[in-house]
N, C-alpha and C positions, 0 to 999 in steps of 0.2 A: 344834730344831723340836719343836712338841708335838704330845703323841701325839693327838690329837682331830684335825691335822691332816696326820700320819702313814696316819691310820686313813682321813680322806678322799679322801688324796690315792692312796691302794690303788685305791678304789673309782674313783675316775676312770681311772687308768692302764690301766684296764680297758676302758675304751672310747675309747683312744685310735688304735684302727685305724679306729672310726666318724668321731671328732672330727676326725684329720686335725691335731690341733694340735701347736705344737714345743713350746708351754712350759704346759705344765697348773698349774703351781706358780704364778705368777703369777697366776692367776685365780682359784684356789681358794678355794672359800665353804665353810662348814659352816653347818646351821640344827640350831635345837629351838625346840619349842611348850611351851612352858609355861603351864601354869594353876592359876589360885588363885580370890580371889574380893578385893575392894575394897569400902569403907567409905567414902560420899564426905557430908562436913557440910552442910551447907545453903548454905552459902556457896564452895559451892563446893573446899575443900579435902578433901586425904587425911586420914580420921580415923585408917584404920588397911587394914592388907591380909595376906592369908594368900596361902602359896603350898601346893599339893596336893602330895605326896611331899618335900617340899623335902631330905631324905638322899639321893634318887636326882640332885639337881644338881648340877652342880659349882658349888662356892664360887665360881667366878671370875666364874659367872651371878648366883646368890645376892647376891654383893656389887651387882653392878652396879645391879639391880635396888633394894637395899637405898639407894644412891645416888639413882635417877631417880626411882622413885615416889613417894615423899611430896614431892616437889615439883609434882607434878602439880594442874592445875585444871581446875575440869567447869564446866559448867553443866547446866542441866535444862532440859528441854524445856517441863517445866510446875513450879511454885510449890511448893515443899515445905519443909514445916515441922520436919523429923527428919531423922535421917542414914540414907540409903540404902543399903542390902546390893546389889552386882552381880557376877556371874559376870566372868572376869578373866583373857584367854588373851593370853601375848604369844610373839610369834618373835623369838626371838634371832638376831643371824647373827654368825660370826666368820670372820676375813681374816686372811692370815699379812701380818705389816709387813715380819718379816727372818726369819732361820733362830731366833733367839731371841725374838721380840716377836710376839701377835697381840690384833688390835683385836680390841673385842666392841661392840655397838650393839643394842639395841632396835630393830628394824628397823620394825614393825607393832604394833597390839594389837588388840581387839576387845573389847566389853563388851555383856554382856547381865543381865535381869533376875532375879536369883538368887531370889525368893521369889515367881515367880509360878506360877502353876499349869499343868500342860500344856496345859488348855481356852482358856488365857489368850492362844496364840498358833496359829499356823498350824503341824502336822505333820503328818508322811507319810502317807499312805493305802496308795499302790502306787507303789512305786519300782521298777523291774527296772533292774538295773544295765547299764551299755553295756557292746556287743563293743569288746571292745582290738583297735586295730587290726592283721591283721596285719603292715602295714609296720612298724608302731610294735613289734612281738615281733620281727621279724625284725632291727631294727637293736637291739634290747634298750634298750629306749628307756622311760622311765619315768616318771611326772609327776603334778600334778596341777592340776588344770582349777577355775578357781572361777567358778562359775554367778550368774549376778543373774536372779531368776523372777520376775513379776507372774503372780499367784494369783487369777483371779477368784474371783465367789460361787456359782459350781456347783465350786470346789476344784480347777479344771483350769489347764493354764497357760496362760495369755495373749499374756505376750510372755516370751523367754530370751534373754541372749545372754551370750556369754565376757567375766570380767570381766580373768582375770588367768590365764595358762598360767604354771607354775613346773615348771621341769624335775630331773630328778635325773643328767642329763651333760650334759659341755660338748660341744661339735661349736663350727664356724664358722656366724656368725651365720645368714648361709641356710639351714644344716641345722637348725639349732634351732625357725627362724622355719617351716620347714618342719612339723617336727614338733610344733611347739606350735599349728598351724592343723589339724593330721592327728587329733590328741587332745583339742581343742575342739569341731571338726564330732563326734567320737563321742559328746561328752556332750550335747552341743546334739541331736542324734539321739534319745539317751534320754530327756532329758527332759522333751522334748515330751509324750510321752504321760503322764509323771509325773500323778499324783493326790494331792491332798489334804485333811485335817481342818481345818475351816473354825474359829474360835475360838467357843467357845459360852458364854464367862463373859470378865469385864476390858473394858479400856476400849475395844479395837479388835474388838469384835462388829461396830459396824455403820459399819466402814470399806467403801468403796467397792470396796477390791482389796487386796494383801498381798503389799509386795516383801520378797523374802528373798532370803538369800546362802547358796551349797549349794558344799561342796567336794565332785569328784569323782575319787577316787584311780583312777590305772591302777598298779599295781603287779603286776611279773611272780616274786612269789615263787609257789612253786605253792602250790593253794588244800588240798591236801592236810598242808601241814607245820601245825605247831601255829603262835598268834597269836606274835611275838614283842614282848614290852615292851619296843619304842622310848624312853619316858618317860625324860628328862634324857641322853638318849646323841646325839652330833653324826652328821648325814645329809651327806649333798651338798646341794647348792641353788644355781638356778641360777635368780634371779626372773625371769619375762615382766615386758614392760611394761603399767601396768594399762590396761585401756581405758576412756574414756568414754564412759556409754552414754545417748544423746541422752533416753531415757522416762526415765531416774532422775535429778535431780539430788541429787550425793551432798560430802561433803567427804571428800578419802582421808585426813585427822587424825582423823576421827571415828571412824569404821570403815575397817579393812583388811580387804579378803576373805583375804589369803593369813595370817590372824592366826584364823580359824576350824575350831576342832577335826574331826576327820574322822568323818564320820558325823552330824555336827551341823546345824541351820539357823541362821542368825544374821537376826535382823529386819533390814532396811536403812536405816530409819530407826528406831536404839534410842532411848531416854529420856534417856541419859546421852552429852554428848557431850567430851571430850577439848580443852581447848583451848591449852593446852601443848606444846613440841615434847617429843618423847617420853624425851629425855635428864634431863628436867626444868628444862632452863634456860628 
C-alpha cells in the first residue's frame, strides 16, 4: 500500500466512530490542487505549460500531467491572433485499486486569465467569513463549500447558491448529505452580505452583473498554530455532487468549482474554454 494512502487512510480511521463505516479502505480518496499556468495557440492547442513548485510534487502527479496536457484543446470565447498566457489549477485525486496499485486521474481544472489586471475583474470588498457550525465542530467535520455569486452594479450580491460541498470524512451517505447542507447554509449565510470591487479597466466594465465562483473553507485546525504548506502533499476527499444552478448556464468541462484555489475568485464564464476530456484523449 502506499504511503499517501497510509497517511489517508490515518486520517479517516479517525472518524470512524462518526462514519459508522465497516470498510474505509475501500472508499478511500486522496486530493491535491495543483497549479501552474498554460500556453494555449490560436488554434486552439497546448503551446506549452509550467507547473508552480513542481519538486514539492510527486513524480507520479508530474508524469500524469506530463501525459494529458498537451493533449488538450481550447477554444476561445473571442478571435485571437497570438497564443494566450492563462492561470492553470488542477485537482488530482487518487484511489487505491489493490494493496499494490493506485489510480490517479485529473479529476477537475480551472483556468483563468494570467496577465490581466486586478481592475480587470471583480474582487473582494468585505468578506467576513462564516461561523462553523457548531454541529459541524462537534462531529469534527471538515469541508469545503463552493459558492456561484451574481455581483450586481452597486458590488452586492444578487443571487448565491451552493455549487458543490466536498467533504474531508466519510460517514454514511445521510450523514454526509446531512453535513454538506449544515456547511452550505453557513456559507450561503455569509455571503450574502459579502461586498465587492466592481471591474474599472478590460473588457467586462460594462457587463450587466458578475458570476464568480468562491471557495469557502471550514477547517477546524486552530487559528492560533502557524499556516501549514499543504502544496503537493495528499488530503482526504470526499466530492459532493455538483449542483445545477437554474440562473447560470455553465458546462462542468469548462470550469470545475472544486478545481479553485482557496481564497481565490474564479469568473464563471472564463475566456478559455476546455474542450477535451481531461485525460487528453
Amino acid at each position: 500500500m502506499k504511503r499517501w494512502i497510509a497517511a489517508a487512510l490515518c486520517t479517516l480511521m479517525a472518524c470512524v466512530a462518526w462514519a459508522g463505516t465497516s470498510d474505509i479502505r475501500k472508499t478511500a480518496e486522496a486530493t491535491m490542487l495543483v497549479t501552474g499556468s498554460i500556453e494555449v495557440a490560436p488554434d486552439g492547442g497546448v503551446y506549452q505549460y509550467t507547473l508552480d513548485r513542481p519538486e514539492k510534487i510527486p513524480p507520479s502527479v508530474v508524469d500524469l500531467i506530463k501525459k494529458s496536457v498537451p493533449g488538450w484543446k481550447f477554444r476561445f470565447a473571442e478571435r485571437v491572433d497570438a497564443i494566450q498566457r492563462a492561470k492553470m489549477s488542477l485537482r488530482i485525486v487518487a484511489k487505491p485499486v489493490d494493496d499494490q496499485h493506485d489510480s490517479l486521474r485529473i479529476s477537475s481544472a480551472n483556468f483563468g486569465d494570467a496577465d490581466a489586471h486586478a481592475t480587470d475583474h471583480v474582487t473582494y470588498k468585505d468578506r467576513q467569513p462564516p461561523r462553523y457550525p457548531p454541529a459541524a465542530i462537534d462531529a469534527r467535520v471538515d469541508g469545503t463549500v463552493f459558492l456561484l455569486l451574481r455581483v450586481n452594479k452597486e458590488g452586492q450580491v444578487e443571487k448565491v447558491a451552493v455549487e458543490q460541498v466536498n467533504l474531508g470524512v466519510y460517514g454514511r451517505e445521510a450523514q454526509m448529505h446531512h453535513f454538506r447542507t449544515v456547511l452550505g447554509n453557513a456559507a450561503l449565510d455569509a455571503a450574502k452580505s459579502w461586498t465587492y470591487n466592481l471591474p474599472t479597466t478590460g473588457s467586462h466594465v460594462l457587463d450587466p452583473y458578475w458570476d464568480v465562483r468562491v471557495p469557502v473553507n471550514f477547517n477546524l485546525r486552530p487559528a492560533n498554530l502557524p499556516q501549514e504548506d499543504t502544496y503537493g502533499k495528499w488530503e482526504p476527499y470526499i466530492p459532493g455532487p455538483r449542483e445545477l444552478i437554474p440562473w447560470h448556464q455553465s458546462n462542468p468541462q469548462q470550469s470545475s468549482s472544486d478545481a479553485i484555489p482557496a481564497g481565490s475568485i474564479s469568473q464563471a464564464d472564463p475566456s478559455l474554454h476546455l474542450t477535451t476530456a481531461l485525460d487528453g484523449a
